[in-house]
C-alpha positions as CSV (number, residue, x, y, z in Angstrom):
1,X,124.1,88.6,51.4
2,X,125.7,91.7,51.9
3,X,127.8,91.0,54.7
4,X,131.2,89.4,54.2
5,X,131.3,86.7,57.1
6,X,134.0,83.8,57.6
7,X,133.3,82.4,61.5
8,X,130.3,83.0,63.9
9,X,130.1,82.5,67.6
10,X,126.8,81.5,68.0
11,X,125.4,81.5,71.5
12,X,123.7,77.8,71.3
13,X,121.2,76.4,73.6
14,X,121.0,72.6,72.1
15,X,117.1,73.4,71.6
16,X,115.4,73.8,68.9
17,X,115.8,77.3,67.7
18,X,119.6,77.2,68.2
19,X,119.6,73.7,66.8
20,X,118.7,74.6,63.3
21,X,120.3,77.8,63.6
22,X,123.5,76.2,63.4
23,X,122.9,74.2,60.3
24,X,121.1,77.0,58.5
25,X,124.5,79.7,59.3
26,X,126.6,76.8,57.8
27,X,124.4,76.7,54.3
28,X,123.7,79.9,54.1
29,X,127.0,81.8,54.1
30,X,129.0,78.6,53.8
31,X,131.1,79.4,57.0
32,X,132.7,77.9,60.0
33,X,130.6,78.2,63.2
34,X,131.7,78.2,67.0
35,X,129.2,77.5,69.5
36,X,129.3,79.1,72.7
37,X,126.8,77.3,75.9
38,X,126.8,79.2,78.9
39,X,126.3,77.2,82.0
40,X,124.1,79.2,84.6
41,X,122.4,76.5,85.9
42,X,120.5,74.8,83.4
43,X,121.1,71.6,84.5
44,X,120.4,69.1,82.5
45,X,119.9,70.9,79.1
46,X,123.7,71.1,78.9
47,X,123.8,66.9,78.3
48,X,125.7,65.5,75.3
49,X,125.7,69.2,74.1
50,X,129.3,69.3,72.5
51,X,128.4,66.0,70.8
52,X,124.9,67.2,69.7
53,X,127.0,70.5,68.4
54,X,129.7,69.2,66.7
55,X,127.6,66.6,65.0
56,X,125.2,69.1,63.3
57,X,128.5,70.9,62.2
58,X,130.2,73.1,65.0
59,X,134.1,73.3,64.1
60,X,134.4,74.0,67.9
61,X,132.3,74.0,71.2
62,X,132.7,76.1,74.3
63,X,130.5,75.4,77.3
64,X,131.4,77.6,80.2
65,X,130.4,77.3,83.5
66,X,129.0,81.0,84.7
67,X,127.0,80.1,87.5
68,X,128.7,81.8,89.9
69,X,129.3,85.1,88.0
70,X,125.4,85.4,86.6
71,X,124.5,84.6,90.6
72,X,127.0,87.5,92.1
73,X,127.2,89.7,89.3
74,X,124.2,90.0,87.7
75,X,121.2,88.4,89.8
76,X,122.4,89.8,93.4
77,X,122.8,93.8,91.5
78,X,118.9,93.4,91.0
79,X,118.0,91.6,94.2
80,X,119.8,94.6,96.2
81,X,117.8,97.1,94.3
82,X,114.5,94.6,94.8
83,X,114.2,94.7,91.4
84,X,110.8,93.1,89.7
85,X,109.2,94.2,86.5
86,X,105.7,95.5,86.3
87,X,105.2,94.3,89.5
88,X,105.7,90.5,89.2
89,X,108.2,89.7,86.9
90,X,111.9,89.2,88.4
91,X,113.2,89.2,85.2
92,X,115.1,85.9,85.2
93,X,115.9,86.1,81.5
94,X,116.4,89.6,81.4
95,X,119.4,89.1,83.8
96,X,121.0,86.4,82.1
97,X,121.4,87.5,78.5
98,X,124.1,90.7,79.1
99,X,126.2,88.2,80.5
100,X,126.1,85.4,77.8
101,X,126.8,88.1,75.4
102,X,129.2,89.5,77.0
103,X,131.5,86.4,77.0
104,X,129.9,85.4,73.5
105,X,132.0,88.6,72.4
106,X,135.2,87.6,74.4
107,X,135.3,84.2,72.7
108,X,134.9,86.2,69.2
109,X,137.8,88.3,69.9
110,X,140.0,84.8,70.8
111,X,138.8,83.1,67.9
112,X,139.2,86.0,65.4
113,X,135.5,85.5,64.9
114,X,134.2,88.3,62.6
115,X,130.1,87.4,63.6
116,X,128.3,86.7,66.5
117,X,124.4,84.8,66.0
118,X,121.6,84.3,68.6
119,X,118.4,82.9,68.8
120,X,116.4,85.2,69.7
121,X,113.2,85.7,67.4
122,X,112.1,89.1,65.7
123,X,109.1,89.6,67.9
124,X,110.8,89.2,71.4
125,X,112.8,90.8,73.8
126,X,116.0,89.0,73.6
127,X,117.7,89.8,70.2
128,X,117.8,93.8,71.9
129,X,119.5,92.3,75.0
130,X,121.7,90.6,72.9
131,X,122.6,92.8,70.4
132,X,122.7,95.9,72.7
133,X,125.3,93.9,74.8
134,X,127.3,93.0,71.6
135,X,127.4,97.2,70.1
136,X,127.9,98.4,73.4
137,X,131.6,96.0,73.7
138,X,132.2,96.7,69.6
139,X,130.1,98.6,67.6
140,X,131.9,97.1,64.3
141,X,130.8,93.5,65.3
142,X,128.8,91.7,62.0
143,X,125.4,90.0,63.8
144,X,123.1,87.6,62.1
145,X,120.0,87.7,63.5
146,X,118.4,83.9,61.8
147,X,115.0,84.4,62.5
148,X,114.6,87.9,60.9
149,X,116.1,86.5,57.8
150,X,115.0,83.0,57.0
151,X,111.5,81.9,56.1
152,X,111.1,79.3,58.6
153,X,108.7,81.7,60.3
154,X,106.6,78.7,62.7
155,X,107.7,76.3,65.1
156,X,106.1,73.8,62.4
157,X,108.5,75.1,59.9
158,X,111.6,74.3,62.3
159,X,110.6,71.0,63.1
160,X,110.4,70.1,59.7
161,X,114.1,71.2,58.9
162,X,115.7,69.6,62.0
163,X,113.8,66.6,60.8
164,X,114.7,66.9,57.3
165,X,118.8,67.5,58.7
166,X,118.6,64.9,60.8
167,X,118.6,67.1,63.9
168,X,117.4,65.7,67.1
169,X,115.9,68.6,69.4
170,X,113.7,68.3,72.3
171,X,110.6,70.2,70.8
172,X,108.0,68.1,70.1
173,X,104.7,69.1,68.2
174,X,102.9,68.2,71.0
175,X,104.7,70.0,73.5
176,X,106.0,73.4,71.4
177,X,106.7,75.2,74.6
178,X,109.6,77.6,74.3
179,X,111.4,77.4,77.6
180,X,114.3,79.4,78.9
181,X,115.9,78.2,82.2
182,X,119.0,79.4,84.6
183,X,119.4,78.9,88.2
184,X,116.9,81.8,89.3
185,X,114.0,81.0,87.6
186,X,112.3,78.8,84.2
187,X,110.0,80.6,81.6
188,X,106.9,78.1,79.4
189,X,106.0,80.9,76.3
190,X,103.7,79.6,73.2
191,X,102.0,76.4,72.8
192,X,98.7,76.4,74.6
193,X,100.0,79.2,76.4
194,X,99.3,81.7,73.7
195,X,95.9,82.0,74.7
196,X,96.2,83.8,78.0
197,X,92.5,82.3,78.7
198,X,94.1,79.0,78.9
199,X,95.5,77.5,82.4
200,X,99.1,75.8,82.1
201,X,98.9,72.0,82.2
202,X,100.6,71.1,85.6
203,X,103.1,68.1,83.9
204,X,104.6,71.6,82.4
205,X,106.2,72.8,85.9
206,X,109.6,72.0,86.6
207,X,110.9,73.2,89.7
208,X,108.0,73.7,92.4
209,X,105.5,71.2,93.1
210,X,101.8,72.4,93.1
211,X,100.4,74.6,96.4
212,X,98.2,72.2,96.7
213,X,101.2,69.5,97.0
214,X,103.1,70.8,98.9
215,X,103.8,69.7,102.3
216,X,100.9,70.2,105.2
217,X,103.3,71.3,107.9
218,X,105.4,75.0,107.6
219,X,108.8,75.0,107.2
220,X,111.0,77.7,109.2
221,X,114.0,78.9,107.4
222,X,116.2,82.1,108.3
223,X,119.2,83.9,105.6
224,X,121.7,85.8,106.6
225,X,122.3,88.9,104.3
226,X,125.7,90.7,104.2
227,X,125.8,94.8,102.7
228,X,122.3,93.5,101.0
229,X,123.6,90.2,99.5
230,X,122.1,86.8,101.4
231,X,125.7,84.6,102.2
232,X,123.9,82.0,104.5
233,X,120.4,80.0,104.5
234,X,119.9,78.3,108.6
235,X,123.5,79.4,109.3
236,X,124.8,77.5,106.7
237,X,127.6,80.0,104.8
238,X,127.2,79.5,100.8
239,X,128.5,80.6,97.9
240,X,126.0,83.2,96.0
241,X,125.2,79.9,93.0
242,X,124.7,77.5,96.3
243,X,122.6,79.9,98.1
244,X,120.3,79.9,95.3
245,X,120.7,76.5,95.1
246,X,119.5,75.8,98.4
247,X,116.5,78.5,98.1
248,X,114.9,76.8,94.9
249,X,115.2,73.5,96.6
250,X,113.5,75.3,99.8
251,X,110.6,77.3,97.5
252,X,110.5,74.4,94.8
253,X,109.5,71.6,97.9
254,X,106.7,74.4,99.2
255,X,104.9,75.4,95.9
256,X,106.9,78.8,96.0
257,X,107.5,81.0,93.1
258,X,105.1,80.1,90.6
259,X,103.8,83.3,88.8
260,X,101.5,83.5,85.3
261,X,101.6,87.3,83.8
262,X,101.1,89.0,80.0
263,X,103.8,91.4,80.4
264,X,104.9,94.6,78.0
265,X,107.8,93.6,75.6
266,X,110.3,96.6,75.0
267,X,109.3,96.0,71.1
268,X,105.7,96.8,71.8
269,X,103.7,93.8,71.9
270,X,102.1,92.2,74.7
271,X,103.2,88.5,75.8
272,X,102.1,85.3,78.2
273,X,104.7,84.0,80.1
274,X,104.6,81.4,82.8
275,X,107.6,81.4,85.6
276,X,108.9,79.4,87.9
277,X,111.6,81.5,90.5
278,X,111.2,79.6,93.7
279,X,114.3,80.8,95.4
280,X,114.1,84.7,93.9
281,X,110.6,84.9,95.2
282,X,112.2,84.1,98.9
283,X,114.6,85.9,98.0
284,X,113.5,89.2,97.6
285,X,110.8,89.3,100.3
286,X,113.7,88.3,102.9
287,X,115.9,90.9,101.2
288,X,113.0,93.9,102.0
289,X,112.4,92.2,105.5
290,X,115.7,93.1,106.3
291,X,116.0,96.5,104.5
292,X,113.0,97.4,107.1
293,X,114.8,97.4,110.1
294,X,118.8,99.1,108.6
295,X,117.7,101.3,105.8
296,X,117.1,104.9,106.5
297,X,113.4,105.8,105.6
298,X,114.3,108.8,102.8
299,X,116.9,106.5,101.8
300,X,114.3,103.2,101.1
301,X,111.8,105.6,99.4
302,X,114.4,107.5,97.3
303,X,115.5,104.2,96.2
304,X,112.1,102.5,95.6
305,X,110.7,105.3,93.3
306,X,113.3,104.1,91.4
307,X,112.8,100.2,90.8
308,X,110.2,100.4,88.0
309,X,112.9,102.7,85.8
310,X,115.7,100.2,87.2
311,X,113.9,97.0,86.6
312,X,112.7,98.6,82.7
313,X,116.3,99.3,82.3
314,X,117.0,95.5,82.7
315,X,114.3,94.6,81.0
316,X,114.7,96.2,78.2
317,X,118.6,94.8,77.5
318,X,120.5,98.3,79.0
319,X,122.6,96.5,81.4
320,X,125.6,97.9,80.0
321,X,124.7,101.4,79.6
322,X,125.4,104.7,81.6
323,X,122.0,104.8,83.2
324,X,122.4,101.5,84.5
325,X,125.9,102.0,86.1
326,X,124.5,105.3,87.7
327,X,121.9,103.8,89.3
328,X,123.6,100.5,90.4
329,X,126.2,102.5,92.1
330,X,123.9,104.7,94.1
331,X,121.7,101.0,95.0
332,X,124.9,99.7,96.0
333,X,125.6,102.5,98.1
334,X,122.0,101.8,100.0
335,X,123.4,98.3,101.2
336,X,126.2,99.3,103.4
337,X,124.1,98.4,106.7
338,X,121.8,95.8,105.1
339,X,122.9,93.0,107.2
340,X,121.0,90.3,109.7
341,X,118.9,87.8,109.7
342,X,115.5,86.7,108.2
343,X,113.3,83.9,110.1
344,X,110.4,83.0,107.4
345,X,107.6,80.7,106.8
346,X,107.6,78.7,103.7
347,X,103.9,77.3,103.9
348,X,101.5,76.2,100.6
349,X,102.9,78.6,98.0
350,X,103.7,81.2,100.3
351,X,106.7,82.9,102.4
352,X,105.9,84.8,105.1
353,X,107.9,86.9,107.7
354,X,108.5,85.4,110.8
355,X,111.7,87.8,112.4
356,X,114.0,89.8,111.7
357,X,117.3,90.8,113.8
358,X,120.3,92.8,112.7
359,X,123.4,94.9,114.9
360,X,122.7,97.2,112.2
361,X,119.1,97.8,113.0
362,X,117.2,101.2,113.2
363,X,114.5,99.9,115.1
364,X,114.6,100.7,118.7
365,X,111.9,99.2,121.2
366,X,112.5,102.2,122.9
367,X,111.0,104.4,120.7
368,X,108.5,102.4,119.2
369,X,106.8,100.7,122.6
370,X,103.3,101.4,123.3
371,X,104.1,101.5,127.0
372,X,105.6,104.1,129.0
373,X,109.1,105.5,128.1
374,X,111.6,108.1,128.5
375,X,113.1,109.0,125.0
376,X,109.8,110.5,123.0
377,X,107.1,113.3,124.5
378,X,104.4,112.8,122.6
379,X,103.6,116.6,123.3
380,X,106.1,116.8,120.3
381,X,103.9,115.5,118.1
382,X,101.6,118.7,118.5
383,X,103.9,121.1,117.0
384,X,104.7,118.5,114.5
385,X,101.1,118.2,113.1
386,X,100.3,121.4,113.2
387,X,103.5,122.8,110.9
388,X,102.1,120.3,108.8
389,X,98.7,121.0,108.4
390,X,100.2,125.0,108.1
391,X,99.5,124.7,104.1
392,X,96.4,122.9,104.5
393,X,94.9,125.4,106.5
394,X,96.4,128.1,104.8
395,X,94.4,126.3,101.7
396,X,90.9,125.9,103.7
397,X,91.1,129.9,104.6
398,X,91.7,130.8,101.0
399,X,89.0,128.7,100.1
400,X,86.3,130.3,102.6
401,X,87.2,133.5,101.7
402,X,86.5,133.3,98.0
């Protein structure tokens, strides 16, 4: 043991990873722990959490409540930009660990802490999005990293200690899911789930009931955005937590949101991950709705060739990086007019576009009608075409000459 290390912050979830975590720091360098439990809408994974803590040997316990910074701060940033990883993934984790960190380092600085500790495992995604967050706020920070150190290298193994500890986590061998939930979305990785050939038990679903549950009649919703952020679902103003709220208990009731992907780790491995983002999924296709009608065309395209680099960026645990401030900036910019309103369909799993209205809006009937009007001569449209087509022919006479 190299490292010289007196008191840890340890971000601690109360499961089982974090669980055994805490008890193995204590042994292992013989030092005082802090846990730190970020409320962002976990519900009910933060009960009896500072007595579960302190009895397996925290000398203190934060739990702070950061629903309504992770919702305005972190998750409405992506959901302006439409951002989604590899097409599916709306990175519900990936939003949420910059910020634990972040305030996992402010408690180290008010406790004199000299080490920070996660639970992220070797293999995954999350000990760079933790430990990027921590280097980028101090680069002289000590971070124990538990699970590329010990040999308790299975599930199995972990089970066994908190066992042999007297630890009471809810991992069971019979359910070894590893979940991760906040209020935009719940992730189910390993178990059965390793094998991406087999289907996820439906008792494993929290927050939307099947499609095929769901009720038989539509229900008709409508979300007022605001410079690209939502601030009221069926004219009901919200906060940006309670507006997220409301859309999981919308998408949840309708079978909304349920997604099941093998997606591209930043360390280089492929992984199966089951989701749950009811009220993200609504979100962001009621977010694009209203883009269509108040966002400049070269504008929208501009921005969209760059979601996949944006939504990597995120992905990969850069939230606090140059890159990522450059292009949140210039997204931001892109929202001034995004505001109106969004009629949908929440129906059997799916959302659908029903209307959309703004003052903002580019869309003029007047210009678009198929009937007869006064504003465009289609004779325009010749000259249009054929400087168009100049290269193109210029290509074809090239071609017939050779």
């Amino acid at each position: 043991m190299s490292k010289k290390i007196s008191k840890v912050v340890l971000a601690y979830s109360g499961g089982l990873d974090t669980s055994v975590i805490l008890k193995w720091l204590i042994e292992t360098y013989q030092c005082e722990v802090i846990t730190f439990s970020a409320d962002i809408g976990q519900e009910e994974e933060l009960d009896n959490l500072e007595e579960k803590a302190l009895k397996t040997g925290a000398s203190k316990v934060y739990i702070d409540d950061l629903t309504e910074i992770f919702v305005s701060d972190y998750v409405f940033p992506a959901f302006r930009a439409n951002a989604v990883y590899e097409g599916q993934y709306l990175l519900g984790t990936s939003l949420a660990r910059p910020l634990i960190a972040k305030r996992q380092m402010e408690i180290a600085k008010i406790e004199g802490a000299d080490t920070v500790s996660h639970g992220a495992t070797g293999k995954g995604n999350d000990q760079v999005r933790f430990e990027l967050t921590y280097l980028a706020i101090d680069p002289g920070i000590n971070i124990v990293a538990p699970w590329r150190e010990w040999n308790l290298n299975s599930r199995t193994a972990l089970m066994e200690f908190a066992e042999k500890h007297g630890i009471e986590v809810p991992t069971t061998p019979k359910k070894p899911y590893s979940t991760d939930r906040n209020l935009l979305h719940i992730s189910y990785e390993g178990g059965i789930l390793e094998d991406p050939w087999n289907e996820p038990t439906e008792d494993m679903f929290t927050l939307s009931v099947s499609p095929q549950k769901a009720p038989d009649k539509p229900e008709i919703i409508e979300i007022t955005f605001s410079r690209g952020n939502p601030v009221a679902v069926n004219s009901k103003n919200l906060s940006p937590a309670n507006v997220l709220r409301e859309l999981n208990k919308l998408g949840g009731r309708n079978g909304i949101g349920r997604i099941d992907i093998v997606e591209n780790r930043f360390v280089g491995m492929k992984s199966r991950g089951v989701y749950e983002t009811p009220g993200g999924t609504i979100l962001r296709a009621a977010h694009m709705a209203i883009e269509s009608i108040t966002m400049d065309r070269e504008v929208m395209h501009l921005r969209d060739s760059l979601i996949p680099r944006y939504s990597e960026i995120i992905y990969n645990g850069f939230w606090f990086s140059p890159e990522m401030e450059l292009l949140q900036g210039m997204i931001d910019q892109t929202q001034g007019n995004v505001s109106g309103v969004v009629r949908m369909e929440l129906y059997k799993g799916n959302c659908r576009i029903l209307g959309r209205k703004s003052d903002e809006s580019l869309y003029s009937e007047d210009f678009a009608t198929f009937e007869d009007d006064s504003v465009y001569s289609q004779k325009d449209a010749e000259g249009f075409i054929r400087l168009n087509a100049l290269r193109l022919r210029i290509q074809n006479l090239i071609k017939t000459r050779i």
